[in-house]
N, C-alpha and C positions, 0 to 999 in steps of 0.2 A: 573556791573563790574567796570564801572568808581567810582562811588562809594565807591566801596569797595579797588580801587588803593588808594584813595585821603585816605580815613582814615588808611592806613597803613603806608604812608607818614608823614601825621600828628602824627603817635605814634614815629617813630624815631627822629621828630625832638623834641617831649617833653621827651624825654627818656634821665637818668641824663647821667652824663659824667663818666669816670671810677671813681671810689673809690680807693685813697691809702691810706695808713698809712704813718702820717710822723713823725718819732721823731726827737725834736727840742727843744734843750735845752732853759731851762726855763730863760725867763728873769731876772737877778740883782742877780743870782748864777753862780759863776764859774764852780763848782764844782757838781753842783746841778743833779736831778734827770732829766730824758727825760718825755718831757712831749709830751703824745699822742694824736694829734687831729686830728681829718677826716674833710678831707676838698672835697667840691664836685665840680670840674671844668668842662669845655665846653672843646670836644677834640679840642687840640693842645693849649692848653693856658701853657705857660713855668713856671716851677716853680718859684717860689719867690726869689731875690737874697741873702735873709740871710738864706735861707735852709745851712743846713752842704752836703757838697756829698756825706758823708755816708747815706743810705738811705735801709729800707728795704721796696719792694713794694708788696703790697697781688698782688694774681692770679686774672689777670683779666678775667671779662663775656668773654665766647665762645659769640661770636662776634661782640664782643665791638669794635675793630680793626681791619675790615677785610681786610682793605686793607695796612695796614704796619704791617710787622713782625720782631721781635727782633730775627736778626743771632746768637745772644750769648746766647738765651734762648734754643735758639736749640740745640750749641754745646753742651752748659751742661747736658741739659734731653740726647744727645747720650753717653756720657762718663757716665753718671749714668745706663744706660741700656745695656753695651755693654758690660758687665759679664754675664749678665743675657742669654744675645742673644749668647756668645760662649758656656754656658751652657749646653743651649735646644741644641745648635747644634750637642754637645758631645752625649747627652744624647740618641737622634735623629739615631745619627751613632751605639753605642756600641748597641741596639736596633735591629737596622736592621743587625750588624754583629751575632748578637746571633742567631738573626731570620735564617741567611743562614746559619749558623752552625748547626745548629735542621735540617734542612731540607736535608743537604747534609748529614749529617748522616742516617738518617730516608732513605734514597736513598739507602744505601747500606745493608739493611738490607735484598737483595738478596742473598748476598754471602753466607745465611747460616751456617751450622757446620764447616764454613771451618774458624769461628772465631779462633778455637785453635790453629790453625799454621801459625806461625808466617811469612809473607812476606820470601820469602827465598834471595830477595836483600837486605834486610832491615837487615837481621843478620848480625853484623860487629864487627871486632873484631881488637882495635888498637894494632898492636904488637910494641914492645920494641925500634925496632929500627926503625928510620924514613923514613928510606929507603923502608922500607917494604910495609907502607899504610896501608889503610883498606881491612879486610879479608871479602872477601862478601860469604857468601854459597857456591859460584863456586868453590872458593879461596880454600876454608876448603875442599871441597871435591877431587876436584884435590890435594890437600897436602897429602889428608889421602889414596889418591888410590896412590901416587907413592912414599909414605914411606911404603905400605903394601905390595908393590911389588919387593920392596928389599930385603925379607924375605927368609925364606928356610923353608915353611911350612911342605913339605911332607919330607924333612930331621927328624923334630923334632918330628911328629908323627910315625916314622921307631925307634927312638931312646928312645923314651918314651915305648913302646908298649914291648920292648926290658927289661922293667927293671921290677925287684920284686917291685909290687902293693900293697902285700895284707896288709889293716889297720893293725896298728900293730909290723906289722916286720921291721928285722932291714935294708933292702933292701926298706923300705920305709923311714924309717929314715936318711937314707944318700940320697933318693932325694929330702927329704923336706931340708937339707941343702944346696944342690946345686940347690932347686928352689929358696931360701930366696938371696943365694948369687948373683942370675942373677938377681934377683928383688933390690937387694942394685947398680947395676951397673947400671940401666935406671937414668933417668929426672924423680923423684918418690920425692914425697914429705916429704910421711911416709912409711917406709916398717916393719909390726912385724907378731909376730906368735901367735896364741892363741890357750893353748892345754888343752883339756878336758878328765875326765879319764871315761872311759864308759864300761858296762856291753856288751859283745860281746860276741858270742858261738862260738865257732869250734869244728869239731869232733875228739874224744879221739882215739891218736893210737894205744893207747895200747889193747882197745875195741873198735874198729870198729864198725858198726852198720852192721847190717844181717837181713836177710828174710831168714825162711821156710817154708816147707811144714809142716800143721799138721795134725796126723790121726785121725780118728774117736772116738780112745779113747785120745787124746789128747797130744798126747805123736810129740815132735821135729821129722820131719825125712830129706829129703834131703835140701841142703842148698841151695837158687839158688844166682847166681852170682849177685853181684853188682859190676859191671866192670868199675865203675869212683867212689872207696872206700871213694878218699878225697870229692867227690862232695856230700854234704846236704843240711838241711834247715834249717839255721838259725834261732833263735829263737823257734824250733821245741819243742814241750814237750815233755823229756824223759822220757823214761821206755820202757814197753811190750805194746803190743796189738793184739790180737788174734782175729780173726773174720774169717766168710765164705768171699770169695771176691766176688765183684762187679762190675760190668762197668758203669759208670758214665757221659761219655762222659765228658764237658770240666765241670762240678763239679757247675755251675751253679745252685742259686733256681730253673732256672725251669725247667733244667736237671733232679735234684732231685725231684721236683712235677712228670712229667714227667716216670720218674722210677718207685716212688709209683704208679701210677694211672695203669701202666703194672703189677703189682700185683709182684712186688718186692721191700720190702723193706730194704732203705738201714739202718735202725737201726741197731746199733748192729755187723757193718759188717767195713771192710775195702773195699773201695772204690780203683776203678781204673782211673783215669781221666786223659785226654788228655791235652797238653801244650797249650797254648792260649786263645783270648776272654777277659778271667777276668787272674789278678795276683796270686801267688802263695797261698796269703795269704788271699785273697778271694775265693778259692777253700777251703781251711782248714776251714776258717769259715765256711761255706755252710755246710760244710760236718758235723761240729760240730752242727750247730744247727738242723739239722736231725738226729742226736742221731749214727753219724758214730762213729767205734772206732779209726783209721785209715785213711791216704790217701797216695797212689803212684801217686807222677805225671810222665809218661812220654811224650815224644817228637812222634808224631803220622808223616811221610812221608805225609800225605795226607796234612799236615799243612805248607809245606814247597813246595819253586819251584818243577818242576817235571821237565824235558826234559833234553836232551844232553847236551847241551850247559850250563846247569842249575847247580849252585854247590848245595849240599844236604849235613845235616849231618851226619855224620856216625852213623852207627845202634848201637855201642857200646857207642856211647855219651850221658852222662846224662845232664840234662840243671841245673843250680845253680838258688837259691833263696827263700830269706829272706820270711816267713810267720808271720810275725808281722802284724797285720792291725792297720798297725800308720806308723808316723816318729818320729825318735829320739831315745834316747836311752830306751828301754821303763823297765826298772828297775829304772829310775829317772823321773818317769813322772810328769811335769810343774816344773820341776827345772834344771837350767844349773848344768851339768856333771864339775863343776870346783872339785879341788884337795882341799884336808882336809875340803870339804863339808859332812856334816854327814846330812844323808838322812834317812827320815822316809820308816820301811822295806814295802814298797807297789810296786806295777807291776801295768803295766799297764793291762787296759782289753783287749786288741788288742793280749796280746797272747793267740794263743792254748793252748787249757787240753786236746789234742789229737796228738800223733804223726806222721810227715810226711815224707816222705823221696823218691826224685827224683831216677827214675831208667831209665836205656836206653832201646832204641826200643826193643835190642832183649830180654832183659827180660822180657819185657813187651808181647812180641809173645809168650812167656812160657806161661805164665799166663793167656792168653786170648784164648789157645788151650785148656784149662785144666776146662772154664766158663759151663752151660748149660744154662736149660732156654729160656725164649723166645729171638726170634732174636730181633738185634736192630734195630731200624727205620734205613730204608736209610741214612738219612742223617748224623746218629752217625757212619757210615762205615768207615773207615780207610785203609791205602794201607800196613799195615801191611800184611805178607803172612800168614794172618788168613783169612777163609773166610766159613760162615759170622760171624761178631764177634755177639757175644750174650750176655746179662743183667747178667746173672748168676742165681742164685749165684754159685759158684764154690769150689772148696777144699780148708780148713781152710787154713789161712795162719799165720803165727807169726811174728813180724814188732820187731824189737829192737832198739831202739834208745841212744844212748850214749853224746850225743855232752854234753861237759862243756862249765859251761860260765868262763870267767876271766877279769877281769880288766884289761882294754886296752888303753894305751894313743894315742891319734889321735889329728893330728895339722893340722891348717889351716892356711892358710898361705894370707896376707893382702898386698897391695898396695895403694898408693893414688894418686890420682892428686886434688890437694887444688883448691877449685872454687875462682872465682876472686869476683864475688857478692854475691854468697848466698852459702859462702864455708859448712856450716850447714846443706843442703840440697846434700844428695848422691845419684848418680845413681849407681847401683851396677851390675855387671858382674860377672858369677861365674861359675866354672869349676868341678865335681867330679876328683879326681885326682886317687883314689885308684880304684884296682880291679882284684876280683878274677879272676886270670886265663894272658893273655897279655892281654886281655882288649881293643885292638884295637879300635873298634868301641864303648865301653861302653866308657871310659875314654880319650886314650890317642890323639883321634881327638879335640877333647873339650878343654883340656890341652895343646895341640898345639896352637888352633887359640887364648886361653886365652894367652901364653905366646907373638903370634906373634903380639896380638892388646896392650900388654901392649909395646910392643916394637915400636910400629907406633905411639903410640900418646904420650910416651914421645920423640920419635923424632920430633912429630910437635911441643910440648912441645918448644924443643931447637929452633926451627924457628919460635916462635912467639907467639903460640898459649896457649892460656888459657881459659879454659872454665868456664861459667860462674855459673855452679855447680859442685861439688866436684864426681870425678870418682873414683868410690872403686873396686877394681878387686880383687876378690877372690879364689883362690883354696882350693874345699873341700874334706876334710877327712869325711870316714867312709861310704862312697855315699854307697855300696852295701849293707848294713847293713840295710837301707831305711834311707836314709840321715841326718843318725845321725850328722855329724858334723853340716851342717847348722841349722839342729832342736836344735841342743843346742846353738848355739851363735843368735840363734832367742830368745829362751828362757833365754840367760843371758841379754841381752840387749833390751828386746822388748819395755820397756816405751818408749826408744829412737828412736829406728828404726820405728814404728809404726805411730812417728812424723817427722822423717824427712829421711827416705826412701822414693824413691820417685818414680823408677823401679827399680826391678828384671830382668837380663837377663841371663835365662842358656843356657849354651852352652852342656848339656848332650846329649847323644844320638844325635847330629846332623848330622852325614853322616852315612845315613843306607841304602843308595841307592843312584840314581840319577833319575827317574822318576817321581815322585812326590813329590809335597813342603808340608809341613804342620808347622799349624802354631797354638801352643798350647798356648792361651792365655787371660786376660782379654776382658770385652770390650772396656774398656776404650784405650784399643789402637788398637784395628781396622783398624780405619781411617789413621792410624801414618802408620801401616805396609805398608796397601796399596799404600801410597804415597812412601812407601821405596823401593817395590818390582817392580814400574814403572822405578825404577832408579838404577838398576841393573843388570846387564849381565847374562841370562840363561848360564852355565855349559856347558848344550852339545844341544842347539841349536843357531847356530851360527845367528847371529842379531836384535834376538829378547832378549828380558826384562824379568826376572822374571814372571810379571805379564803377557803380553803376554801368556806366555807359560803354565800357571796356567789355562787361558781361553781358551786356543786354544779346550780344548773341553766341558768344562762345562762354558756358559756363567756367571755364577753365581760365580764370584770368590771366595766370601764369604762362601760359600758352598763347595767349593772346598780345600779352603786353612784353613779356621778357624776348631779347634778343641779344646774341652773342657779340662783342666789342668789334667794329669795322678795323681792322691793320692802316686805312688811313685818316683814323680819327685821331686826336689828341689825348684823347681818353687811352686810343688801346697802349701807347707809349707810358702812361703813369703805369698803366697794368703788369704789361707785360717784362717793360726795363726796370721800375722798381719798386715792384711788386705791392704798389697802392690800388686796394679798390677806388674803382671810378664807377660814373655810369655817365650816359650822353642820352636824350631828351628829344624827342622829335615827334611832331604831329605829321601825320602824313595823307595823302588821299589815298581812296577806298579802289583801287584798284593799279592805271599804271604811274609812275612817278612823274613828281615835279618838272617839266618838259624842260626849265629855262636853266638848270639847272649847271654852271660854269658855260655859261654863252652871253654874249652881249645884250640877249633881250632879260639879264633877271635883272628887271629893273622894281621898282617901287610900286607902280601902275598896273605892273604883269601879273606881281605877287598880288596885289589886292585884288586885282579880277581872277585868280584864280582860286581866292578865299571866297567871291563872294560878297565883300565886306565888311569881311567877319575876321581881319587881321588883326585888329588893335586885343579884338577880345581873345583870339589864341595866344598872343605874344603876353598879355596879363594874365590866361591861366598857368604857361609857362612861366613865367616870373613867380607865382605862385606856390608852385608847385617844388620849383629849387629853392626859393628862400625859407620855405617850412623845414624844406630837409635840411638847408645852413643851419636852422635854430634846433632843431633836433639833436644835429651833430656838434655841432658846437659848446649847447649849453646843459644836455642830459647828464646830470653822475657818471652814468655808464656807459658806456659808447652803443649805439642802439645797432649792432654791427652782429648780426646771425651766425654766430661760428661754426654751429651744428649742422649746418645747412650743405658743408661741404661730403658729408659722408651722402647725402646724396646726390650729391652732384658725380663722388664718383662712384659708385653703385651703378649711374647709368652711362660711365663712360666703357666701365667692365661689361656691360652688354654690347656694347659696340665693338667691342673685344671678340668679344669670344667668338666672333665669324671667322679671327681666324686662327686660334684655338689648334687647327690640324697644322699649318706651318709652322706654330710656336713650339709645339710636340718634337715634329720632324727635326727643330735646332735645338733641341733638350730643352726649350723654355718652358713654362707655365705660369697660369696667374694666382697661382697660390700665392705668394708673395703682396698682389695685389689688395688678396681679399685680406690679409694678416694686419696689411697696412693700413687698410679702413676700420678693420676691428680695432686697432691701435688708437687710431683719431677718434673716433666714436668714442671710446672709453676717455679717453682722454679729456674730449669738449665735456661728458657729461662731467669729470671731474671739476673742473674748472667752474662749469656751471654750479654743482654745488656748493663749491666754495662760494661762488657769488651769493648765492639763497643764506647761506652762512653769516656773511659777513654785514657791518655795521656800515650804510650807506652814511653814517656822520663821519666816519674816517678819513679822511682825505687822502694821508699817504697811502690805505690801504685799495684807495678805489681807485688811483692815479696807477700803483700796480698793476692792477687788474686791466686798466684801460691798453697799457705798455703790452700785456701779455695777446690782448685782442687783436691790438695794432699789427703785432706780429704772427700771425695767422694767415694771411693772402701772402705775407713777404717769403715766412718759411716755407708754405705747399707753394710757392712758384719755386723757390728756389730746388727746394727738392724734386719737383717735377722737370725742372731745367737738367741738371745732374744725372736725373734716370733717361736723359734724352725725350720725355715728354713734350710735344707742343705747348706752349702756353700762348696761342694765339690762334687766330683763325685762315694763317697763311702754310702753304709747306715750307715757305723760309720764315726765319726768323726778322724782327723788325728792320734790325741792321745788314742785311745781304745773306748773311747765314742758312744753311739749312737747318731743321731741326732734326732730331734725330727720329722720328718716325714718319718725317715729311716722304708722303707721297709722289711718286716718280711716273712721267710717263711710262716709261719700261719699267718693270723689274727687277732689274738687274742691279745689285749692291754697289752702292755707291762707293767713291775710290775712298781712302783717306787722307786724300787731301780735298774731298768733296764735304768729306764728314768734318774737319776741320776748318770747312769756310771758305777753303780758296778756290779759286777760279780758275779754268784752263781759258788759257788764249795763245796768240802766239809772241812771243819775244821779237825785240825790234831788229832790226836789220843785223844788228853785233852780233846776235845768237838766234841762230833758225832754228834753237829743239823749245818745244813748247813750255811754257813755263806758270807759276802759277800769280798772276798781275796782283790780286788782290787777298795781302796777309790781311784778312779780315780783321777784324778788331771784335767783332760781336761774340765771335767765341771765344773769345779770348778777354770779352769784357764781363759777358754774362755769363757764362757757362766755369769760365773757371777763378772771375772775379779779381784778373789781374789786370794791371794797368801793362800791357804792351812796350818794353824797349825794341828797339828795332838795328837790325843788320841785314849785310848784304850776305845773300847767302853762295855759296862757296861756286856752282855750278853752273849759275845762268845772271848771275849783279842782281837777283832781284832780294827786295827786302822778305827777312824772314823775323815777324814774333818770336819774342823770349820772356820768360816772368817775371817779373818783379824781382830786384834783389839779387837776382845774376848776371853775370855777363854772359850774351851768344856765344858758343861755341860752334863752329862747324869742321868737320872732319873733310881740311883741305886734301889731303893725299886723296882722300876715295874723290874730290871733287874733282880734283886736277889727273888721275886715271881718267872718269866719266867723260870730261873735257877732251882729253885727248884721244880716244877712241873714237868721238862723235857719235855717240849714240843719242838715239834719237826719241829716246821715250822725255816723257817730262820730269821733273825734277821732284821729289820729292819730299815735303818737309820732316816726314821721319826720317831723314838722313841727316838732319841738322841737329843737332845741341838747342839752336835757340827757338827750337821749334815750342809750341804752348804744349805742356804737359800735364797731367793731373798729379 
């Protein structure tokens, strides 16, 4: 060990001395070059006195010096590092601030579906003047309940109900000018009118429409009463029809299956059918494709309250309504009803080639004393003073139907309130205004609380408020007709509305009782209702909530409140043509419906004694209850619009499926497909939703995206459900005459294709005896493959044939003029034509 000290010893002291560089000008040159030499010295020997003190010295050996250090070599190595060290340090921090930003987000992804609504402190609205502050939700909702309580709501439904309704007349023309005039006196940004001219029937007074008896040799005999003369069926097809009668009960396929399997059939026959169930014009159909010639609807006591206490309506009262299976005007189908439009001659397929005609109870006890045959099941029993009533058939009857049609101008009438961010973007509110008869409950409720909510938020309007999407409040013409006016301003403007409509709210039929709520609408707002209906004041139980009171006996609120869009509401047209969630609004009684309901008695009087009077306070919780959802929708960040909601909606449409599962097999289908396609959407919404939990609710452009993409959610899964042949409604045809492509058939039997394309078999007029197809639909051709329809005559029978957009028809005259001159006799087919509508 000593040893090996002594020679480590001996190495440092033979080990050279540091090495510099010195440059030092050269001798006997002033001016001359630096000359470099290495010079090796012993530590601590001084340099040379004619060195210059500029000097530059190389790095010395790691521990040549360990015992003296240069201060000033230090400062400089920190001032050369001390960029580099606030650098890392930055780098360091924004690192670990990202780090807890992921993480605190990632935390909250408990909250779930409750992404789409928006903090209800967090909604703030700076008003005008500074005194005011910020409007926080509380703010907004205490303004909107004590500007809506200054109102005189049940005044202006007494006053409304009070006036001539019917589309058309001139008693409606003087109150579309004194509604336009009250809508120019609000906090209204835009106020105009748009009037459309539309095919509309009424019946002829001069030929009234009649029922007789017929005899065995065929011959007219006594006449029986139609005791409400002006009450018909719109849209009805005139002429005669002659048949044994039948009892049909409510006119249902499976009434009619039903009927024949009792070994009567209703071929042939005119039909008796009771009021309720399915609509008028879903009776008519039913009855048409069992080969009926005929149908009477009347109003059955058994279908109405019963007791003391109970109102009923009179046995001489017939019930009103439209048998068109569509909306709109259906002589212009897929084209708006505007003035000096020249429209190709087609109908829709939604109307009858059979005539109908409503009659009252006691006619209807004539008729059902006069039936044989076997009895009807219990359950077709009726409280009619027949007993029991029976199938028939019964003594020939003869139906005469007269109604004309004429061209009708119907105006709707528009307001605005201009949104502050995304004025492009409208929530829309809307009213039927017209109606046969005083209309009480069909109309003038509706028309009230639309009048009193356009009056509360242009008052908050004047205190501050401005919403952050544009409010469009509508009142519509033609509603009884089946909501022709909105059908047509859907169909003038749908490229636009389809993109920046954002909800539909009708206010129709909403006080039709006070026992229970119902709430007809998308799914996509659900979730919005529910949060509306906790914040709401039940009508007629004192301290509880909407919601509350919805549960008090079915815990399942959803179950109890949610119902699927009626085909003749104005709601189900924004839905299902272009493809806006809606919902529609109705208080109803606790067992059977509204008695007066499209008859001369809904009057003002009828309605409050069948509330109770407890109206003014049902029609204020309604008013309530929509104008929360306006402020909602209108003014949230984020559109409070459930997107997620759809995956299960269809999770339970595929149960419904799968019953029939063994014929989908049998034609190589499956719903694999189905279920890929929900795993798609699912993935998807949750994507979407992330992003949202992601993003910075200060962004404007970024949350106006996000709203666009929401918007587009009900428009895409309708449209894609249209295309796979899906229903998107609650009918077997579609709104405009159309069938849909898994609509339901009395028989079985695969529909032709020109049934699947929308047209209609009838017969050709006198010039051509082979059957032919009357009406080139437009529905399929509007909805389904999203073309706007030119029209030609097609080769084989003069009638008009669809073709799409941007071509001219073609049809293949040779094979037309062979088929021609043959005379065959089958009907014409529009796969034989060029301008037929094609995918």
């Amino acid at each position: 060990m000593e040893r090996l000290w002594g020679l480590l010893q001996r190495a440092q002291r033979l080990s050279p001395g540091p090495s510099q560089t010195i440059y030092k000008r050269v001798e006997g040159t002033q001016q001359g070059p630096l000359e470099e030499e290495e010079e090796e010295r012993e530590e601590g020997t001084e340099l040379p006195a004619h060195f210059f003190p500029m000097e530059l010295r190389g790095p010395e050996p790691l521990g040549s010096r360990p015992a003296r250090q240069n201060p000033r070599l230090w400062a400089a190595a920190g001032r050369r590092a001390a960029p580099y060290l606030v650098l890392t340090a930055l780098l360091i921090f924004t690192g670990a601030f990202l780090l807890g930003y992921v993480v605190f987000r990632g935390s909250c992804q408990a909250c779930g579906d409750d992404v789409m609504v928006v903090s209800e402190d967090v909604n703030h609205e700076l008003g005008p003047d500074s005194h005011q502050g910020t409007l926080y939700w509380s703010d907004l909702q205490a303004m909107f309940l004590r500007h809506l309580g200054e109102g005189r709501l049940e005044d202006t439904i007494r006053q409304t109900s009070l006036r001539e309704r019917v589309a058309g007349s001139a008693g409606m023309a003087a109150l579309v000018r004194d509604l336009r005039a009250l809508l120019l006196r609000q906090k209204l940004d835009h106020v105009w009118m748009d009037t459309h001219y539309v095919g509309l029937q009424f019946p002829d007074p001069a030929h009234p429409n009649a029922l007789h008896w017929v005899d065995a040799a065929g011959k007219h005999g006594e006449q029986l009463p139609l005791e409400d003369p002006d009450v018909y069926c719109p849209y009805s097809a005139t002429g005669n029809a002659t048949g044994e009668l039948v009892y049909a009960h409510y006119g249902r396929p499976e009434d009619l299956q039903d009927l024949r399997a009792r070994g009567v059939e209703p071929k042939g026959r005119l039909l008796l059918v009771r009021l309720g169930v399915i609509n008028f014009a879903q009776k008519v159909a039913s009855a048409q494709d069992f080969g009926a010639q005929g149908v009477l609807i009347y109003p059955d006591p058994a279908d109405f309250s019963q007791g003391p206490h109970k109102l009923s309506l009179s046995s001489h009262r017939a019930v009103y309504g439209h048998v068109h299976l569509g909306t709109g005007d259906p002589y212009t189908p897929g084209f708006p009803s505007f003035n000096q439009t020249q429209f190709p001659p087609v109908q829709s397929s939604g109307l009858p080639i059979i005539p109908a005609q409503p009659i009252s109870a006691d006619t209807a006890s004539l008729l059902l004393r006069k039936l044989e045959g076997p009895v009807a099941p219990q359950e077709w029993q009726g409280h009619l003073p027949v007993s029991p009533y029976r199938l028939g058939p019964g003594p020939g009857l003869h139906l005469g139907v007269n109604n004309h049609r004429a061209s009708t101008p119907i105006s709707n009438i528009f307001g605005c309130i201009e949104g502050r961010s995304e004025p492009d973007h409208y929530v829309v509110i809307g009213a039927q205004r017209d109606a046969w008869g005083p209309g009480a409950a069909k109309s003038a409720v509706g028309t009230a609380i639309l009048l009193e909510l356009v009056r509360t938020f242009s008052s908050m309007v004047s205190n501050g408020f401005r919403p952050r999407r544009s409010l469009l409040f509508i009142s519509w013409d033609g509603g009884d007709f089946g909501s022709v006016g909105s059908m047509e301003w859907l169909e003038g403007y749908l490229s636009v509305l389809h993109l920046k409509a954002v909800v539909y709210v009708s206010l129709d039929n909403a006080v039709l009782g006070d026992d229970k709520f119902h709430a007809k609408t998308s799914p996509l707002l659900i979730s919005l209702i529910e949060n509306i209906l906790k914040q709401v004041d039940s009508p007629n139980r004192s301290g509880q909530t909407l919601f509350e009171q919805v549960v008090f006996n079915n815990h399942s609120w959803e179950a109890e409140v949610i119902r699927p869009l009626p085909m003749d509401s104005s709601a189900y047209s924004f839905t299902a043509f272009a493809g806006v969630p809606a919902v529609e609004f109705s208080f109803m009684e606790d067992g059977p419906v509204y008695p007066f309901l499209h008859t001369k008695d809904d009057t003002y009087e009828n309605l409050h004694r069948v509330l109770r009077g407890r109206l003014p306070a049902v029609a204020q919780a309604v008013a309530q209850l929509a104008g929360q959802l306006l402020i909602r929708l209108s003014h949230d960040h984020l559109l409070p619009l459930d997107f997620g909601r759809y995956g299960d909606v269809v999770l339970r449409h595929i149960g419904s499926l799968n019953e029939f599962s063994g014929d989908l097999k049998a034609r190589g289908l499956t719903l694999q497909w189905v279920y890929s396609a929900r795993g798609d959407y699912i993935r998807a919404a949750e994507k979407l939703r992330k992003e949202i939990y992601s993003s910075e609710e200060s962004d404007e452009r970024l949350t106006r995206m996000y709203n666009v993409r929401i918007m587009r959610v009900m428009r895409r899964g309708e449209s894609r459900g249209r295309t796979l042949g899906l229903p998107t409604g609650g009918s077997r045809r579609n709104r405009r005459g159309g069938r849909t492509g898994l609509g339901a058939r009395p028989s079985q039997e695969r529909p032709t294709a020109s049934e699947s394309r929308g047209w209609s078999s009838t017969s050709c007029p006198s010039t051509c005896r082979r059957p032919t197809h009357r009406s080139a639909t437009s529905s399929w051709v509007a909805e389904t493959t999203r073309w706007v329809p030119c029209w030609t005559t097609c080769g084989c029978c003069a009638r008009v044939a669809p073709g799409p957009l941007g071509r001219r028809p073609r049809w293949r005259g040779a094979w037309a003029s062979r088929r021609a001159a043959s005379g065959a006799s089958w009907p014409c087919s529009p796969g034989r034509c060029r301008g037929q509508p094609t995918r």
